[in-house]
PQR file of N, CA, C, O and H, with PARSE charges and radii, in Angstrom:
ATOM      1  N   UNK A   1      29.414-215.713 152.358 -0.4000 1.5000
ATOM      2  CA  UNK A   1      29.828-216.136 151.042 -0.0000 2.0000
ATOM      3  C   UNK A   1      28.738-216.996 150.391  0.5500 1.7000
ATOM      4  O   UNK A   1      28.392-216.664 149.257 -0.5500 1.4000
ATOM      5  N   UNK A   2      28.080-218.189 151.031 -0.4000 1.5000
ATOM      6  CA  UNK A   2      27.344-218.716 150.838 -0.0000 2.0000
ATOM      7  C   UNK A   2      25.788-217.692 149.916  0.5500 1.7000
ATOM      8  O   UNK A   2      25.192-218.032 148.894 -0.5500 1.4000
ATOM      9  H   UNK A   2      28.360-218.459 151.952  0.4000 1.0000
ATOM     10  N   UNK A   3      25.642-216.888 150.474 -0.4000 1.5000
ATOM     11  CA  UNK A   3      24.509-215.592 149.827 -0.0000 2.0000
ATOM     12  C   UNK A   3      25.276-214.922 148.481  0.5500 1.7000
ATOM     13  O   UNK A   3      24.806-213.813 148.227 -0.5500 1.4000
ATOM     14  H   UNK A   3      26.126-216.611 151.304  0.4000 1.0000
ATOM     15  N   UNK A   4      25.932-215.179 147.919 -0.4000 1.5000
ATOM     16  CA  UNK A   4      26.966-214.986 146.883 -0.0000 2.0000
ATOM     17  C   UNK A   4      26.961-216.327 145.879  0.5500 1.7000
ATOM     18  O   UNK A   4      27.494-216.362 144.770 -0.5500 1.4000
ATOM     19  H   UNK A   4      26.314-216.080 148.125  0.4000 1.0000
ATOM     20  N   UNK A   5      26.232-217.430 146.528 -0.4000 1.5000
ATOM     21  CA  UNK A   5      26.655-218.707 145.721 -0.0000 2.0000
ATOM     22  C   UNK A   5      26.397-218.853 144.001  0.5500 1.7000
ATOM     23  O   UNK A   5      27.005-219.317 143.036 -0.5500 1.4000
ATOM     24  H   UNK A   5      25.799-217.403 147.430  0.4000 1.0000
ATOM     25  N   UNK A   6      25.009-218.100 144.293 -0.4000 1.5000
ATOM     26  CA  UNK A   6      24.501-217.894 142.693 -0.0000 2.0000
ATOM     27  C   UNK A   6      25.580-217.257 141.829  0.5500 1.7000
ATOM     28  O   UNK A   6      25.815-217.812 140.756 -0.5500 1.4000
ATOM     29  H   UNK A   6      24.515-217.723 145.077  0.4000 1.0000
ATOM     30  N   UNK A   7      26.287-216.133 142.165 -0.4000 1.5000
ATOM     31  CA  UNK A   7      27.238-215.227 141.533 -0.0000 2.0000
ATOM     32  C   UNK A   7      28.634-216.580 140.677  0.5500 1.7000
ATOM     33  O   UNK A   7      29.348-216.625 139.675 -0.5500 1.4000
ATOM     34  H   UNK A   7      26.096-215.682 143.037  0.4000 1.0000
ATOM     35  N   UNK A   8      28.330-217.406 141.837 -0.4000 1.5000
ATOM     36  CA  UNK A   8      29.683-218.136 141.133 -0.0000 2.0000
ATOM     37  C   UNK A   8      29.255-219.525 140.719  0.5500 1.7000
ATOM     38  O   UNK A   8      29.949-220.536 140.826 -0.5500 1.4000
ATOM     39  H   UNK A   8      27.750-217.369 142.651  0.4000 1.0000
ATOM     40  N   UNK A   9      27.704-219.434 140.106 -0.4000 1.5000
ATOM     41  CA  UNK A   9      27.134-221.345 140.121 -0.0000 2.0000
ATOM     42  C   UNK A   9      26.891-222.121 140.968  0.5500 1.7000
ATOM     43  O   UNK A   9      26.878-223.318 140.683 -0.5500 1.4000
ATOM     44  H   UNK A   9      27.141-218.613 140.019  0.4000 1.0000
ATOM     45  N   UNK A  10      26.566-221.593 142.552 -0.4000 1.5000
ATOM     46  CA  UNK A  10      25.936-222.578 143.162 -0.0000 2.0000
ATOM     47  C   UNK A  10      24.421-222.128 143.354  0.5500 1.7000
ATOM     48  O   UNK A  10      24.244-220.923 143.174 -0.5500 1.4000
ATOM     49  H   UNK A  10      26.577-220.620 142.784  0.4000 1.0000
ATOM     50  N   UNK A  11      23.555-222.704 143.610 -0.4000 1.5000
ATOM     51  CA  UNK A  11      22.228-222.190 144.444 -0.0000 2.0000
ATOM     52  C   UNK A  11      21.941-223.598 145.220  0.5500 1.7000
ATOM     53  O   UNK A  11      21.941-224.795 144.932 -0.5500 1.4000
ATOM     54  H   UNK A  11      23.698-223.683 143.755  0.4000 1.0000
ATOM     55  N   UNK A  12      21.660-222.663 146.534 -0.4000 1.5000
ATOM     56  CA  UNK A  12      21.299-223.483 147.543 -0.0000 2.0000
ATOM     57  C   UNK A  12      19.958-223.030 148.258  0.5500 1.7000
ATOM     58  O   UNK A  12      19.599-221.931 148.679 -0.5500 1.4000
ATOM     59  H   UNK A  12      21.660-221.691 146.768  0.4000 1.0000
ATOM     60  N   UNK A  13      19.183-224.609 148.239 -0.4000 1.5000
ATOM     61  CA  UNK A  13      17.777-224.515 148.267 -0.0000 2.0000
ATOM     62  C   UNK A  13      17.864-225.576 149.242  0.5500 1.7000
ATOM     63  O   UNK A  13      18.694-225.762 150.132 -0.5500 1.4000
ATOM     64  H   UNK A  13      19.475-225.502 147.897  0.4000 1.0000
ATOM     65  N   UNK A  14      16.514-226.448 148.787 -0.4000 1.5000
ATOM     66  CA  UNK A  14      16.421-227.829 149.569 -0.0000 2.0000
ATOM     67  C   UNK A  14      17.761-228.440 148.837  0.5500 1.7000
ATOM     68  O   UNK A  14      18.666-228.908 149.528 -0.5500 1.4000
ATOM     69  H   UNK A  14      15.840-226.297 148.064  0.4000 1.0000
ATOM     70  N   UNK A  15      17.830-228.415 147.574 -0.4000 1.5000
ATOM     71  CA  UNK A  15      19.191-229.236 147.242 -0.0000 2.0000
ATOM     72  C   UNK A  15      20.357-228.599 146.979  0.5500 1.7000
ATOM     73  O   UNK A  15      20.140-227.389 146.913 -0.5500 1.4000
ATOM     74  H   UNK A  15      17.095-228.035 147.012  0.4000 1.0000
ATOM     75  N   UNK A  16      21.341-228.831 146.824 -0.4000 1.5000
ATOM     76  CA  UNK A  16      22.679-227.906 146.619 -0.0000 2.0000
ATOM     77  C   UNK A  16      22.601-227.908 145.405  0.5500 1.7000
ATOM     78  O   UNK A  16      21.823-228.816 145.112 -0.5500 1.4000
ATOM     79  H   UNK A  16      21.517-229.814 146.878  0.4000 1.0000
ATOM     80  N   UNK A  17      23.032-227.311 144.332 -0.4000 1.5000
ATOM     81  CA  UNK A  17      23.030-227.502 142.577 -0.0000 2.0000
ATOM     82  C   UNK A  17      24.650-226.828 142.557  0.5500 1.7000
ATOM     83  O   UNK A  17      25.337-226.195 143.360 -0.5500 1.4000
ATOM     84  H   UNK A  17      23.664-226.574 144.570  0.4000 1.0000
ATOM     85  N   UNK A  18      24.776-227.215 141.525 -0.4000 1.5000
ATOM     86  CA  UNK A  18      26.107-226.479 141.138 -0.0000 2.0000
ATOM     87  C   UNK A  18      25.792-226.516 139.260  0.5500 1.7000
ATOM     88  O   UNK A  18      25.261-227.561 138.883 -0.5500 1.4000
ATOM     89  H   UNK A  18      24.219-227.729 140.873  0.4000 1.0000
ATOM     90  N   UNK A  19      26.081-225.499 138.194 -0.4000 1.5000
ATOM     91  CA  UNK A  19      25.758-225.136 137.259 -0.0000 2.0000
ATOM     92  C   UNK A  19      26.985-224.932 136.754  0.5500 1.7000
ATOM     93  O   UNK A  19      27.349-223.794 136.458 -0.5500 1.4000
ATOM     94  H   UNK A  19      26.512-224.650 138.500  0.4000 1.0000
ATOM     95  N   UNK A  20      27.972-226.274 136.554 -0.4000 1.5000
ATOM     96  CA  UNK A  20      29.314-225.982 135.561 -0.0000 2.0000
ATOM     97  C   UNK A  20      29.410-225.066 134.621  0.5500 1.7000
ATOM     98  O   UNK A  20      30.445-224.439 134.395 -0.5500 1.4000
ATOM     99  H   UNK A  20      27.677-227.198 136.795  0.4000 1.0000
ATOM    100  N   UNK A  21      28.400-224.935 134.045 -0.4000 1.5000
ATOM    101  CA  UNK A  21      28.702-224.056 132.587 -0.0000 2.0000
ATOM    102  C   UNK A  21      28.796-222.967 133.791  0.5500 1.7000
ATOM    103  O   UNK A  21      29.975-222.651 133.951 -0.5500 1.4000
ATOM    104  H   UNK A  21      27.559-225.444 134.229  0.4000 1.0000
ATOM    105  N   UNK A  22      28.242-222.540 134.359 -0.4000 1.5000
ATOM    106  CA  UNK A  22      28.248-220.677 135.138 -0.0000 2.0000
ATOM    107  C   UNK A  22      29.049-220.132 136.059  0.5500 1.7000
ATOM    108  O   UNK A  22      29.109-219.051 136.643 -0.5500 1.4000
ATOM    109  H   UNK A  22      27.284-222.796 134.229  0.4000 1.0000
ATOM    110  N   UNK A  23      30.027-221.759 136.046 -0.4000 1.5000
ATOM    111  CA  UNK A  23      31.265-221.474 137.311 -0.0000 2.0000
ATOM    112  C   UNK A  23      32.122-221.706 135.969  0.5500 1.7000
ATOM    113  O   UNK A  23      32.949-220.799 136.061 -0.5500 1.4000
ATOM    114  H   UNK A  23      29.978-222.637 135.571  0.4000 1.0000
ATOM    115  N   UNK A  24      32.381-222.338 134.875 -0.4000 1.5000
ATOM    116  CA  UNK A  24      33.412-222.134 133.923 -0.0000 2.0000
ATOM    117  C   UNK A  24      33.147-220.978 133.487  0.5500 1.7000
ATOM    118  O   UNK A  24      34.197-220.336 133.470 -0.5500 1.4000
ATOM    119  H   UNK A  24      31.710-223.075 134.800  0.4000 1.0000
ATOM    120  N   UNK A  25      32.046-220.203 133.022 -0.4000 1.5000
ATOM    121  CA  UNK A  25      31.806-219.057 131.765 -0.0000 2.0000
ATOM    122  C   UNK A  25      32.586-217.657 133.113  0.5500 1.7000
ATOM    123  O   UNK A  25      33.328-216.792 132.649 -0.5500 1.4000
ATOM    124  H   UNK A  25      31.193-220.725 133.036  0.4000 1.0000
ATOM    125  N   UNK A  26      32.393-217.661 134.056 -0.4000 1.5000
ATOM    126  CA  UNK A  26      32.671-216.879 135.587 -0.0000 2.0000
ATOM    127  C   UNK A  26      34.335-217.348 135.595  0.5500 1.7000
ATOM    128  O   UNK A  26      35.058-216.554 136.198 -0.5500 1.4000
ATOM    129  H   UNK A  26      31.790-218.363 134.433  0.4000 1.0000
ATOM    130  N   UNK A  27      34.917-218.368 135.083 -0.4000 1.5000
ATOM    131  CA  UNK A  27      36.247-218.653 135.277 -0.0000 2.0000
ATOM    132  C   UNK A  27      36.888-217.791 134.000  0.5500 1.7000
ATOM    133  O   UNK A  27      37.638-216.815 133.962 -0.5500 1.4000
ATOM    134  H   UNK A  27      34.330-219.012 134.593  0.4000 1.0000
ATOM    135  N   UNK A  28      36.322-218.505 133.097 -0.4000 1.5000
ATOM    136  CA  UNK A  28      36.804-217.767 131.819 -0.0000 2.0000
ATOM    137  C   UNK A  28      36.874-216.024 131.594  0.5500 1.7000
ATOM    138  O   UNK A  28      37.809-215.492 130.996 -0.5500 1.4000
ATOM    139  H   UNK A  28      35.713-219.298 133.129  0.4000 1.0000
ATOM    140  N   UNK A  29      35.924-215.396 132.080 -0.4000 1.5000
ATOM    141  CA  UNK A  29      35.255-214.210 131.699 -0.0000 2.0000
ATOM    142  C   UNK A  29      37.088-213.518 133.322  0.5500 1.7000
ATOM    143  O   UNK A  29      37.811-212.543 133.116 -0.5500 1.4000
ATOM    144  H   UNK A  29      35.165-215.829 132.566  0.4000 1.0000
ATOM    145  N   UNK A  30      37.182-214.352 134.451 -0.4000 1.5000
ATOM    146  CA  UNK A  30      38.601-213.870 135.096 -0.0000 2.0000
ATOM    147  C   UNK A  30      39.403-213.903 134.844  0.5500 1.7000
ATOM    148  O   UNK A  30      40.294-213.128 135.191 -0.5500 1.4000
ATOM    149  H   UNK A  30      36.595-215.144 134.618  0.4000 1.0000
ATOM    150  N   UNK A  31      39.500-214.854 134.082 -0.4000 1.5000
ATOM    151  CA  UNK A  31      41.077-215.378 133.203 -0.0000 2.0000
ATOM    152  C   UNK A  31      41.668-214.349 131.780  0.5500 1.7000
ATOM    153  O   UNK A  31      42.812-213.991 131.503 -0.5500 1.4000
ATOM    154  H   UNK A  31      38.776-215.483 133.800  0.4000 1.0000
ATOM    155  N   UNK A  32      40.181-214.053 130.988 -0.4000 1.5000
ATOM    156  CA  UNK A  32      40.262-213.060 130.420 -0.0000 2.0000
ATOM    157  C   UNK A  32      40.875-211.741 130.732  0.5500 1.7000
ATOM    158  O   UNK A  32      41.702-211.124 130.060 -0.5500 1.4000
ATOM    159  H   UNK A  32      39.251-214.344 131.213  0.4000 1.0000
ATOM    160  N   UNK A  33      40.161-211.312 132.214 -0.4000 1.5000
ATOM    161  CA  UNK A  33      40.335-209.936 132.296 -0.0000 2.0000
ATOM    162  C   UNK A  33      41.394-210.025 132.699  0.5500 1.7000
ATOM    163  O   UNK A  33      41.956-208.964 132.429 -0.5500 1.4000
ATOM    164  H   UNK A  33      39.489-211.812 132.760  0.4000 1.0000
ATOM    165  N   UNK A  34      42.624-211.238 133.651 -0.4000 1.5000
ATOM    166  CA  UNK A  34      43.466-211.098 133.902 -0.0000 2.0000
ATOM    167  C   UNK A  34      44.694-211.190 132.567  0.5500 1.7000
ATOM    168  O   UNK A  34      45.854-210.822 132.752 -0.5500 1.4000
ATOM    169  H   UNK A  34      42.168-212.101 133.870  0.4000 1.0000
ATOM    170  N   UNK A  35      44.326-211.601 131.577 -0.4000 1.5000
ATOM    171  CA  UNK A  35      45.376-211.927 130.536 -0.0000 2.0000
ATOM    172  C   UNK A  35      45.168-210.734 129.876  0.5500 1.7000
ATOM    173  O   UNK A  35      46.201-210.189 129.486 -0.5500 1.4000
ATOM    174  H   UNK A  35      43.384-211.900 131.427  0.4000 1.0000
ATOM    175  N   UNK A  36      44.334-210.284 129.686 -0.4000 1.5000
ATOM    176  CA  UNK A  36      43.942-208.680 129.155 -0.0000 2.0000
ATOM    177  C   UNK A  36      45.250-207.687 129.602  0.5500 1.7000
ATOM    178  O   UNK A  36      46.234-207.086 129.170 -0.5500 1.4000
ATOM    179  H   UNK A  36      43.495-210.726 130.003  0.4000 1.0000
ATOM    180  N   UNK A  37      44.342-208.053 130.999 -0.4000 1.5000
ATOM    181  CA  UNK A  37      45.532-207.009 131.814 -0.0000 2.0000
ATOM    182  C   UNK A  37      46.636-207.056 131.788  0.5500 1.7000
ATOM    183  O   UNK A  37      47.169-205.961 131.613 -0.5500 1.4000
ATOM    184  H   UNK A  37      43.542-208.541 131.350  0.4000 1.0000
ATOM    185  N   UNK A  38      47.315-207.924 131.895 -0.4000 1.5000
ATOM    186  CA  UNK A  38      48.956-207.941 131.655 -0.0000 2.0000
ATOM    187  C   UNK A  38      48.851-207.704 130.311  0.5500 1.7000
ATOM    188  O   UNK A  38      49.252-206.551 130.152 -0.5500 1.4000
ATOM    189  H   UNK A  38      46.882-208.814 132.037  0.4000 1.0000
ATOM    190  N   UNK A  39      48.465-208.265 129.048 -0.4000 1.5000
ATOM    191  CA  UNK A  39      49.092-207.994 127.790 -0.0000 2.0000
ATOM    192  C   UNK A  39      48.871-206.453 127.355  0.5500 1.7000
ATOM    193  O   UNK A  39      49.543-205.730 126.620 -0.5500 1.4000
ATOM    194  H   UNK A  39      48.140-209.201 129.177  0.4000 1.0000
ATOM    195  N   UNK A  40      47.916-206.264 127.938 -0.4000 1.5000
ATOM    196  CA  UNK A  40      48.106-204.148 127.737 -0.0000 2.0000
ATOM    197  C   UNK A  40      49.089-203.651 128.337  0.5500 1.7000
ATOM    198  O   UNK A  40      49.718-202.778 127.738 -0.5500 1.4000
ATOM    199  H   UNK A  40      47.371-206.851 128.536  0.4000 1.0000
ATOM    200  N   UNK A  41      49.472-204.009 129.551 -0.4000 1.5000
ATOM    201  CA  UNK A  41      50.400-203.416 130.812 -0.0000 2.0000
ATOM    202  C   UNK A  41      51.838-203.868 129.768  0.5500 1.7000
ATOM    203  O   UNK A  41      52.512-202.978 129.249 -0.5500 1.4000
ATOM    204  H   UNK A  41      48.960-204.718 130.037  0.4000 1.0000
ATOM    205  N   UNK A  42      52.136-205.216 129.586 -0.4000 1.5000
ATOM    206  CA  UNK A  42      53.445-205.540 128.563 -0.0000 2.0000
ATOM    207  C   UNK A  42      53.372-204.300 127.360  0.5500 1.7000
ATOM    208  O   UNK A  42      54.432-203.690 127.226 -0.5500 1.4000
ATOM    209  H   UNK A  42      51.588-205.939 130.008  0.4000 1.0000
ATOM    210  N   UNK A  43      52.214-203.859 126.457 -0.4000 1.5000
ATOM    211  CA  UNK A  43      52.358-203.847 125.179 -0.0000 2.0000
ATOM    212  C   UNK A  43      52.261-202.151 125.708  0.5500 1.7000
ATOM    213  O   UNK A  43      51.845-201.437 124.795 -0.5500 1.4000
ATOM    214  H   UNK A  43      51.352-204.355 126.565  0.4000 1.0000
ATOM    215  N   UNK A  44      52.445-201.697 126.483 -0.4000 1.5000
ATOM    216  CA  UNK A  44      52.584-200.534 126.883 -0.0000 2.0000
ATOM    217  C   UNK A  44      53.884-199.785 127.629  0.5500 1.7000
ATOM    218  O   UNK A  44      54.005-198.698 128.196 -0.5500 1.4000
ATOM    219  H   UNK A  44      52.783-202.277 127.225  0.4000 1.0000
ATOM    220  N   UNK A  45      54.795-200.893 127.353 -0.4000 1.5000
ATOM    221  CA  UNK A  45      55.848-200.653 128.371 -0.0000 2.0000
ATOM    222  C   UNK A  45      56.993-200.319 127.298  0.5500 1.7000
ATOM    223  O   UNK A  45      57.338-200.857 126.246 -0.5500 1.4000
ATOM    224  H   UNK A  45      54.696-201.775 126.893  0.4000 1.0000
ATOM    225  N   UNK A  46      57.400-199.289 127.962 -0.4000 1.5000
ATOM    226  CA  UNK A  46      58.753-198.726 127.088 -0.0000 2.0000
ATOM    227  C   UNK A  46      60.125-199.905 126.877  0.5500 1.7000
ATOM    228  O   UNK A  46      60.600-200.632 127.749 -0.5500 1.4000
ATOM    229  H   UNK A  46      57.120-198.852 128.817  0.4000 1.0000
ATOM    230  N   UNK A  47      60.485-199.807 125.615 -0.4000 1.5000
ATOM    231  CA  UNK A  47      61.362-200.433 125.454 -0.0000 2.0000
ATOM    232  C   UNK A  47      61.545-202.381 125.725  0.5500 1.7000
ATOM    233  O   UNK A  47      62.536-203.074 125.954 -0.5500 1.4000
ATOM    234  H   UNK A  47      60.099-199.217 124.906  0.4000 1.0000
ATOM    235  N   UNK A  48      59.618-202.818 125.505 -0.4000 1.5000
ATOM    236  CA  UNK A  48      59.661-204.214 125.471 -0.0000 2.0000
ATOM    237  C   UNK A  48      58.892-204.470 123.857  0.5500 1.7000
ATOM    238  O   UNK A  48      58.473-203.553 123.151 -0.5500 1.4000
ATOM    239  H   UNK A  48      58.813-202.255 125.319  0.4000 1.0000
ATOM    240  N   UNK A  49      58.857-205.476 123.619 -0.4000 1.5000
ATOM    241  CA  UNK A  49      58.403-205.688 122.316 -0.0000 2.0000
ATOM    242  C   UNK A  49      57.566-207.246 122.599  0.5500 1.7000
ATOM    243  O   UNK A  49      58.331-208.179 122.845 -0.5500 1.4000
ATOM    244  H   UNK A  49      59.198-206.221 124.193  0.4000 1.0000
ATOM    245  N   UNK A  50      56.555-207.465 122.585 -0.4000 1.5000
ATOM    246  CA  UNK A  50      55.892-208.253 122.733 -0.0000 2.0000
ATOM    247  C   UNK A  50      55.259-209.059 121.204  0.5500 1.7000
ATOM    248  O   UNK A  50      54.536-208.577 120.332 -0.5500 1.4000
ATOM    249  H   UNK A  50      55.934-206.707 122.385  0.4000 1.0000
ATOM    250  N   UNK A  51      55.806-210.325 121.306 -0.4000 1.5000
ATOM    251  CA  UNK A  51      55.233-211.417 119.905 -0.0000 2.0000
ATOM    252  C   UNK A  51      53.944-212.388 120.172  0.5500 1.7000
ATOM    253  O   UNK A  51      53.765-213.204 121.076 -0.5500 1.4000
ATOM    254  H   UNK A  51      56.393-210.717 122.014  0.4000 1.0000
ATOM    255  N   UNK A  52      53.162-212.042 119.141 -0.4000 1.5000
ATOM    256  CA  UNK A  52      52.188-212.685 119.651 -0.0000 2.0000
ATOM    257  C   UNK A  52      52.004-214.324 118.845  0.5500 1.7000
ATOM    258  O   UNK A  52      51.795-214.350 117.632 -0.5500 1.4000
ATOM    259  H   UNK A  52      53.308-211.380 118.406  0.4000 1.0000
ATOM    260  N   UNK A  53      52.043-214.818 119.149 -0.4000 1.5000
ATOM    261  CA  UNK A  53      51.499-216.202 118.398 -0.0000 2.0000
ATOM    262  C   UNK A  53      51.794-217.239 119.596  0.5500 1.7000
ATOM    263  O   UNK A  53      52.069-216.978 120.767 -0.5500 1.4000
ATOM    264  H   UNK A  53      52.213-214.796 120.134  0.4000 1.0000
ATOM    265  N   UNK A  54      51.643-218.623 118.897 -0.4000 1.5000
ATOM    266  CA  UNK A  54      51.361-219.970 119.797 -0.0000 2.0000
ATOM    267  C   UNK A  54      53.187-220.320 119.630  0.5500 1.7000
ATOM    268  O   UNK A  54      54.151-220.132 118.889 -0.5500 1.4000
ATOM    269  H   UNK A  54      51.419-218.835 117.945  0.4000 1.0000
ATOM    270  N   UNK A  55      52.682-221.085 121.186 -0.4000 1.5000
ATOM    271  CA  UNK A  55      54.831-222.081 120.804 -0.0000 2.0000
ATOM    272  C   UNK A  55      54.516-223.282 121.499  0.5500 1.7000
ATOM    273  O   UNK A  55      53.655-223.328 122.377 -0.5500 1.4000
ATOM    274  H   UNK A  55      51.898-221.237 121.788  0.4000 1.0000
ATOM    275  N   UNK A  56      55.162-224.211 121.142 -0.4000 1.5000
ATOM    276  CA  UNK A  56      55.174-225.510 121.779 -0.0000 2.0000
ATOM    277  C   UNK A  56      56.372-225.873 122.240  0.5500 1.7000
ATOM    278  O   UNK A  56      57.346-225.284 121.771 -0.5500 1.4000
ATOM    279  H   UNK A  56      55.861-224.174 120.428  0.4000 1.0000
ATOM    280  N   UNK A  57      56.589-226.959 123.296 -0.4000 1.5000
ATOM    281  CA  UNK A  57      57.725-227.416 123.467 -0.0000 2.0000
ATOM    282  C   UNK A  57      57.986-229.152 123.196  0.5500 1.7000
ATOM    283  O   UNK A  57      57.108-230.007 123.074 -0.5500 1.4000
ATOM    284  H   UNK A  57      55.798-227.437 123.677  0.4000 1.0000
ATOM    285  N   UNK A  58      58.762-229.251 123.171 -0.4000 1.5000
ATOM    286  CA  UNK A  58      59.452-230.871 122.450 -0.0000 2.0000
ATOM    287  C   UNK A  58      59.419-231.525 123.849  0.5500 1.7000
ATOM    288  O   UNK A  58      59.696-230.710 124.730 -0.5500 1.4000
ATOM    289  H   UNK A  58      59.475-228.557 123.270  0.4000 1.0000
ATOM    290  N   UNK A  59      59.229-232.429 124.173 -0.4000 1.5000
ATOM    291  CA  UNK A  59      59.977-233.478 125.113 -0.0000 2.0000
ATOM    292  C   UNK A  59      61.283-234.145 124.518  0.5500 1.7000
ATOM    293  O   UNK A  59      61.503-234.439 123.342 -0.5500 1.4000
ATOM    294  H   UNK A  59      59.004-233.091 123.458  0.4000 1.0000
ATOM    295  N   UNK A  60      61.881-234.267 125.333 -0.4000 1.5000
ATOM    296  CA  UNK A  60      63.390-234.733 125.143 -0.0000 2.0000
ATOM    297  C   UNK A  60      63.372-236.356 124.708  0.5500 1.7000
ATOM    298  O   UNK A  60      64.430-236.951 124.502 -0.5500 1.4000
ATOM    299  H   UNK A  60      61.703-234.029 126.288  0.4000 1.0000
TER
END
C-alpha cells in the first residue's frame, strides 16, 4: 500500500509529506462518483420521483 502512497497524497522519501489538497481533491473526486451513482440509480427507478434542492433542519 505504502508504493500507492503518491495515488492518495503521501510520498515517502527521506521525509514523509502528506499533500492535503491531493488527499481532499482524491476524497472529493470519490464522493462524487459515489453520489453520482446513487442519484442516477434513484432517478432511474420505476415509480420513484426524486426532488432535488437543499433542506435544513430546526433544532427544537
Amino acid at each position: 500500500m505504502a508504493k500507492r502512497g503518491n495515488d492518495f497524497g503521501v510520498s515517502i522519501d527521506e521525509n514523509i509529506n502528506v499533500d492535503i489538497k491531493k488527499v481532499k481533491a482524491r476524497k472529493d473526486a470519490i464522493v462524487k462518483q459515489s453520489s453520482d451513482g446513487v442519484t442516477n440509480w434513484m432517478k432511474n427507478m420505476d415509480n420513484l420521483t426524486v426532488f432535488e434542492g437543499h433542506g435544513r433542519s430546526q433544532s427544537c
